[in-house]
C-alpha positions as CSV (number, residue, x, y, z in Angstrom):
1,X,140.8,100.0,121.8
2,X,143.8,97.8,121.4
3,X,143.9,94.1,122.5
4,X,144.5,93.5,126.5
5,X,146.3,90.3,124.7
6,X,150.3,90.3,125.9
7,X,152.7,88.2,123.7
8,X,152.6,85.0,124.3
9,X,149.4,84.8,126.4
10,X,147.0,82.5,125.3
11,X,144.0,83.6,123.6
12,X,140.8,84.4,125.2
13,X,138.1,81.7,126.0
14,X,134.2,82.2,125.7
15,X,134.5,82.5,129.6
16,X,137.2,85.3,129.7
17,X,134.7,87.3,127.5
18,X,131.7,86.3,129.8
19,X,133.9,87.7,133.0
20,X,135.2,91.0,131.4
21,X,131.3,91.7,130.0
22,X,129.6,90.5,133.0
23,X,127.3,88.4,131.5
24,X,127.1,84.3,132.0
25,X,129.1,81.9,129.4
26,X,125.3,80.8,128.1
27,X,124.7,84.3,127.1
28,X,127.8,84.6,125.1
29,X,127.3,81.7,123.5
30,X,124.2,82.6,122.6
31,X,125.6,85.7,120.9
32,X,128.2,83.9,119.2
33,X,125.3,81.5,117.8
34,X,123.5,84.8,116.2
35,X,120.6,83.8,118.4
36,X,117.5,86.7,119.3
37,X,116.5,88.0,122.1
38,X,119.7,89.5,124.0
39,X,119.0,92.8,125.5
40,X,120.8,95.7,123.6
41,X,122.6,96.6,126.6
42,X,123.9,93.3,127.3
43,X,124.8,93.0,123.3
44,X,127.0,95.6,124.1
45,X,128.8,94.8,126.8
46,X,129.9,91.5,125.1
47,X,131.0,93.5,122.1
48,X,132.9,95.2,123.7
49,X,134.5,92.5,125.7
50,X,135.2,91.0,122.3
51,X,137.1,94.2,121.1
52,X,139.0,94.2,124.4
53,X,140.2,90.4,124.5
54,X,140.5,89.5,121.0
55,X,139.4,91.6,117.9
56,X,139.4,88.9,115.5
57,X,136.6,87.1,117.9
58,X,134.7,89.8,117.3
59,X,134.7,89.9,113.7
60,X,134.0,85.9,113.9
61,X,131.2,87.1,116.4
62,X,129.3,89.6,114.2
63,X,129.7,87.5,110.8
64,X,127.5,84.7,112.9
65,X,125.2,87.5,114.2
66,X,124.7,88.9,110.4
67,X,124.2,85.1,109.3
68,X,127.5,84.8,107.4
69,X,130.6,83.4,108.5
70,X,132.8,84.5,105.7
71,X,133.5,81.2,104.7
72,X,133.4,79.4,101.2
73,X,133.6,76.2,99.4
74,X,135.5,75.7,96.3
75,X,134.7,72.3,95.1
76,X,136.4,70.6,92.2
77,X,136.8,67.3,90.7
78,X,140.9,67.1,91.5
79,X,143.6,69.0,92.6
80,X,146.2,66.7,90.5
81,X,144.9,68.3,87.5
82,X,147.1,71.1,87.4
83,X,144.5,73.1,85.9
84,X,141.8,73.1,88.7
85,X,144.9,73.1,91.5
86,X,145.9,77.3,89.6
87,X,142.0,77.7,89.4
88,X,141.8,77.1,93.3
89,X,144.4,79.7,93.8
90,X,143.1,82.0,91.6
91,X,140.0,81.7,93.5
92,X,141.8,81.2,96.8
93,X,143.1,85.3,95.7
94,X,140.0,86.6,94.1
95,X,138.4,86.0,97.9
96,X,140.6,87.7,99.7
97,X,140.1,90.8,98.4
98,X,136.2,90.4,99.3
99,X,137.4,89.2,102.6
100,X,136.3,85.5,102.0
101,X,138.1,82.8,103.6
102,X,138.0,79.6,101.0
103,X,138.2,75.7,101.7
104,X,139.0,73.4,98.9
105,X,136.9,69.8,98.3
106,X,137.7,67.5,95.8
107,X,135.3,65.2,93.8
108,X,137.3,63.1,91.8
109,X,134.4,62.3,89.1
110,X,132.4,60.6,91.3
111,X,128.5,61.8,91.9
112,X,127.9,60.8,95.1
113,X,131.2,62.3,96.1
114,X,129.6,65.8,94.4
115,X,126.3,65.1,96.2
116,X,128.4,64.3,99.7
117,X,129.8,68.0,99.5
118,X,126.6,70.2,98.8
119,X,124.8,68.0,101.4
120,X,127.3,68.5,104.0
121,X,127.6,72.1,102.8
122,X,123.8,72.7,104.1
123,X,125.0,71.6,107.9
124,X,128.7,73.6,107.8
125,X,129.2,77.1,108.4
126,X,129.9,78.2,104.6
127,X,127.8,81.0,103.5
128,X,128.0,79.5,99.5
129,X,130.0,77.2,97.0
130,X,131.2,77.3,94.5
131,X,130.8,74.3,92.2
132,X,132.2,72.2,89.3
133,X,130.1,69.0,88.5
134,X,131.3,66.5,86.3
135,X,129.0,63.5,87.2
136,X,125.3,65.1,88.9
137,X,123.1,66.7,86.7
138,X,120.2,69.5,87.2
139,X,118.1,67.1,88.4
140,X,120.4,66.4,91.0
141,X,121.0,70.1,92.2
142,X,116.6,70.4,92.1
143,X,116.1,67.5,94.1
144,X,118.9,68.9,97.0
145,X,116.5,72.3,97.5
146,X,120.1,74.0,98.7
147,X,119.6,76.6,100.9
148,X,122.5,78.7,100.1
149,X,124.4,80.3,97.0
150,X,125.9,77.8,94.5
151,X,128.2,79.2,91.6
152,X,128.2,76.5,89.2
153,X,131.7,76.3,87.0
154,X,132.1,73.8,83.5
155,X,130.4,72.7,81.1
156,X,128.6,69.8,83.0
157,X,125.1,71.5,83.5
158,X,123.4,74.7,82.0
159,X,120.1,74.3,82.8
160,X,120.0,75.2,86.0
161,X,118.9,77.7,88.3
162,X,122.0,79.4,89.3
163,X,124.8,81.6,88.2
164,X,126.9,79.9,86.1
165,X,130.7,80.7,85.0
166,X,130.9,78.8,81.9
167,X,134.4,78.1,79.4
168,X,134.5,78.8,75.7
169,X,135.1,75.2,75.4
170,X,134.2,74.9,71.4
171,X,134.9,78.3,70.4
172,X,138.4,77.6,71.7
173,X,139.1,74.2,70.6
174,X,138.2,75.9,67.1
175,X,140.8,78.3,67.7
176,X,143.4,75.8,68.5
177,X,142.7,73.7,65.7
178,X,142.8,77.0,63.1
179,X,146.2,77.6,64.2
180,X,147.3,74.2,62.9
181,X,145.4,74.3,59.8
182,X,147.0,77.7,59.4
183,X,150.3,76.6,59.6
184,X,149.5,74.2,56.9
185,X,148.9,71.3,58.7
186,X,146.1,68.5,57.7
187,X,146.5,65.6,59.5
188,X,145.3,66.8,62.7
189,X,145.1,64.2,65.6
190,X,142.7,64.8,68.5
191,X,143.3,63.1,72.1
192,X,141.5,63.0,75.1
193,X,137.6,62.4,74.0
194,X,135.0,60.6,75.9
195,X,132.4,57.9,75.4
196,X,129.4,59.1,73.6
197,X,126.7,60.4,75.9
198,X,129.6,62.0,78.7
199,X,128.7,65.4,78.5
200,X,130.8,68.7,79.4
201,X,133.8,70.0,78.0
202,X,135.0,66.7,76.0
203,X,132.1,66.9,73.8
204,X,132.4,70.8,72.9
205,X,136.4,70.4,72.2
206,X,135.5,67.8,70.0
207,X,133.0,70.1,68.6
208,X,135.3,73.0,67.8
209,X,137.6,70.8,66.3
210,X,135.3,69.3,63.8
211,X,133.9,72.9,63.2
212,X,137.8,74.0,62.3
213,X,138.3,70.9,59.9
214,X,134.7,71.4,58.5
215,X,134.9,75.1,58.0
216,X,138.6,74.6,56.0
217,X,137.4,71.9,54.0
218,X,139.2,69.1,56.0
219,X,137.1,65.8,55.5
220,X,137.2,64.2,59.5
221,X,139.2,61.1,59.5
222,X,137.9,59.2,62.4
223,X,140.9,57.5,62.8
224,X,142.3,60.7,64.0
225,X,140.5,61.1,67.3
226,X,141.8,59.4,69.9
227,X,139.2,57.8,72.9
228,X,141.3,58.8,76.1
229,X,140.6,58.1,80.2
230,X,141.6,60.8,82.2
231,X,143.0,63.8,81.1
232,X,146.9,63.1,82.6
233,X,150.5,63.1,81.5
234,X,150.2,59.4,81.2
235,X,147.1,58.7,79.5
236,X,148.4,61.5,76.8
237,X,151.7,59.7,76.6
238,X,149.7,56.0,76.1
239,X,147.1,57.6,73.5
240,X,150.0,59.0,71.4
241,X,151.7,55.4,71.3
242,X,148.8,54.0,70.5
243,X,148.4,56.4,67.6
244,X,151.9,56.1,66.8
245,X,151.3,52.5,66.8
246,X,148.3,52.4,64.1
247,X,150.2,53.7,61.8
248,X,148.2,56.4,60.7
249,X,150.1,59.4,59.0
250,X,149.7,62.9,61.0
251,X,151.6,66.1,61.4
252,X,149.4,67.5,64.5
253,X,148.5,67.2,67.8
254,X,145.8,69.0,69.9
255,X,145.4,68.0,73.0
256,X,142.1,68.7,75.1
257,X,144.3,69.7,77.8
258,X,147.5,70.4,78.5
259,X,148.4,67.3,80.4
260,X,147.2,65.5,77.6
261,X,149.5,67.7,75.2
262,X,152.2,67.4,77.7
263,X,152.0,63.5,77.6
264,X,151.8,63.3,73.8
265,X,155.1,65.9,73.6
266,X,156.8,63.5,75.8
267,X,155.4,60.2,74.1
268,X,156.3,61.8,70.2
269,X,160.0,63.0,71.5
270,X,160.7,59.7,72.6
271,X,159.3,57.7,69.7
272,X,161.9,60.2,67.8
273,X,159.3,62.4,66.1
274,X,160.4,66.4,65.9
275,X,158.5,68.8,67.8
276,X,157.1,70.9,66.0
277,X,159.0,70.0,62.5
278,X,157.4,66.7,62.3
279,X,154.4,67.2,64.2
280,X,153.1,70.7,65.8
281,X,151.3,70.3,69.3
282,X,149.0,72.4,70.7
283,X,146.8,72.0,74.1
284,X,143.8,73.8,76.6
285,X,144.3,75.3,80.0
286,X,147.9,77.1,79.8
287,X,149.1,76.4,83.1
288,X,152.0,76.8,84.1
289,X,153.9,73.8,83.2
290,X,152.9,74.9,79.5
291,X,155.2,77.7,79.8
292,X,158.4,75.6,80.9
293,X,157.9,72.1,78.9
294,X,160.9,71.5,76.1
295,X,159.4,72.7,74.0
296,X,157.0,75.2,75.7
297,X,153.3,74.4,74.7
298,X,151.1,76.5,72.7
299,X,147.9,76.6,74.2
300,X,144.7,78.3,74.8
301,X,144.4,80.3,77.6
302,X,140.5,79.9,79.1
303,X,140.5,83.2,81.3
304,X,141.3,81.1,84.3
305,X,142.1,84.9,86.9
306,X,138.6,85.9,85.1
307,X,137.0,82.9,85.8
308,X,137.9,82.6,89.5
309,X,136.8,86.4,89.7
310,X,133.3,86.0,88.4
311,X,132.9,82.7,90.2
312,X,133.8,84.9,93.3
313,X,132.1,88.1,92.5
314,X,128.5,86.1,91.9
315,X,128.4,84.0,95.0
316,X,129.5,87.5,96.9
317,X,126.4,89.1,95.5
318,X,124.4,86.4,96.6
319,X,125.4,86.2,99.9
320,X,125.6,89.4,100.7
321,X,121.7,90.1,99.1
322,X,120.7,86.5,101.6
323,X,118.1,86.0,99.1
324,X,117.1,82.1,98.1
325,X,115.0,83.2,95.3
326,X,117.6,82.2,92.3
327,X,115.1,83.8,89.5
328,X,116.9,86.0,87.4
329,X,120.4,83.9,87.9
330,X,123.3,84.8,85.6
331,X,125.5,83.0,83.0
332,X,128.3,84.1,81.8
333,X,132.0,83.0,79.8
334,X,135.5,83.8,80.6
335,X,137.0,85.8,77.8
336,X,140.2,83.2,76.0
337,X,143.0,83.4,73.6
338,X,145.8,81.5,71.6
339,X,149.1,81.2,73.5
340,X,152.0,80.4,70.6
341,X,155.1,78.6,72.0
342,X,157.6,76.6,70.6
343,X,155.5,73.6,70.2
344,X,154.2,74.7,67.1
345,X,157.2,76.4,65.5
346,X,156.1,80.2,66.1
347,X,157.8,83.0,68.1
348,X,156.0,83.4,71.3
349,X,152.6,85.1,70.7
350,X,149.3,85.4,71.9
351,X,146.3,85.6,69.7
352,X,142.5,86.9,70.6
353,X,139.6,85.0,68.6
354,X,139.0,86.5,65.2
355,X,135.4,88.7,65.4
């Protein structure tokens, strides 16, 4: 049955359907609301209303009966990290081919922010979030008693109770580092960590570097790592002057993230250092400014498409099974690889991790 809808007409009302089903306005509501206790007959004649005036009311109409609204929350700490603005959209594609419709909160690394979203996620008609913490903890999440799916992204919290989509955080900081020491470099500066005790992906960067300098026999000079605020252009550009400004000798750069590396580029450029003849640069995320920066950045790619897609396909699972026992939950990490760019003074490449 086609829609009785003529161009230009405005769209159907909750009465419209009430009149064409011959029910009252009460009833549809009520069938709108999912609630019990509609005669079949009755549930019938407002489907079929619902076809007639509007068929996209009646898909709206049997996601509330079935409990599900088709709706999603993708919450992150910012969207002026270019890295979680690409991972919305990843995740923004990734649902619509499960037919989920996604909206986009942002946190900005504060907890009671974080704890303001899943709360007001419990009274909203989302069927599920998905979820990356940089400020609550498990505790937190236990406390909340959530009564729908949560995805949990990062490296904030492991020890929880429900599917997580984790990065290889160390693993590829220690692959970023291993392409400098490979290209002979020693003097390997690190930006962008955070105070002791901050946990999450700051802490297991700094871990794979140390692992790459340990493994080649690199003694850690702590005057190499580089305390940073937030992960931007400008605190990469200030952390490099400051580095600059210490006067201690080094021919690398890696950057936790490619802002960071992106900042630093632009910092060492204008203090008149060579990129990558005087010192190479790598950084963490390759988006898509990495590709067009002079010079491009060599980065490591984290499986960001892969990421989005597990984050999507686990929270689909979960609402489609409508089950709030979370035993058995899942954890799992996005595959990632080397991307070589100019920055280092290699032909364009990408590299898998070494087995």
């Amino acid at each position: 049955m086609t829609s009785s809808r003529r161009p230009g007409e405005k769209a159907a009302t909750l009465y419209d359907v009430a009149r064409v089903a011959g029910v009252s306005h009460q009833t549809v509501s009520r069938f709108l609301r999912g609630q019990p206790g509609i005669r079949p007959d009755t549930v019938d004649r407002v489907e079929r209303a619902l076809v007639e005036l509007d068929y996209q009311a009646n898909v709206t109409a049997r996601n509330l009966r079935n409990g599900r609204t088709g709706m999603i929350t993708l919450a992150v700490p910012s969207l002026n990290q270019p890295y979680f603005a690409e991972l919305a959209q990843s995740v923004i594609h990734a649902a619509r081919e499960v037919g989920l419709t996604v909206s986009v909160e942002t946190m900005e690394d504060e907890r009671e922010r974080e704890l303001a979203v899943l709360s007001r996620s419990r009274g909203t008609l989302v069927d599920g979030v998905i979820f990356a913490p940089t400020a609550i903890t498990a505790a937190d999440l236990a406390e909340l008693k959530l009564g729908f799916p949560v995805v949990l992204l990062g490296d904030r919290i492991f020890d929880s109770d429900f599917d997580h989509v984790a990065m290889a955080n160390a693993a590829g900081a220690r692959l970023a580092v291993q392409h400098l020491i490979d290209l002979g470099r020693r003097r390997i500066a690190v930006i962008g960590i955070e105070p002791d005790g901050n946990l999450g992906a700051s802490q297991l960067r700094l871990r794979g570097y140390e692992q790459a300098l340990a493994e080649a026999g690199i003694a850690l000079d702590p005057r190499l790592t580089v305390h940073g605020g937030a992960w931007t252009r400008a605190a990469g550009a200030e952390a490099v002057q400051r580095l600059i400004d210490s006067g201690v000798p080094f021919d690398a750069l890696f950057g936790f993230n490619d802002a960071l590396a992106l900042g630093a580029l632009r910092g060492l450029l204008r203090a008149g250092y060579r990129v990558p003849e005087d010192v190479a640069v790598v950084g963490f995320d390759d988006t898509e400014d990495a590709h067009f920066s002079t010079p491009s950045l060599t980065t490591i790619a984290p499986g960001r498409e892969e990421i989005a897609r597990q984050a999507v396909e686990l929270l689909n699972k979960r609402i489609k099974s409508r089950s709030t026992d979370l035993t058995g939950h899942l954890e799992t990490e996005a595959p990632y690889r080397l991307v070589v760019r100019e920055s280092t003074g290699e032909a364009p490449a990408t590299r898998a991790p070494a087995d």
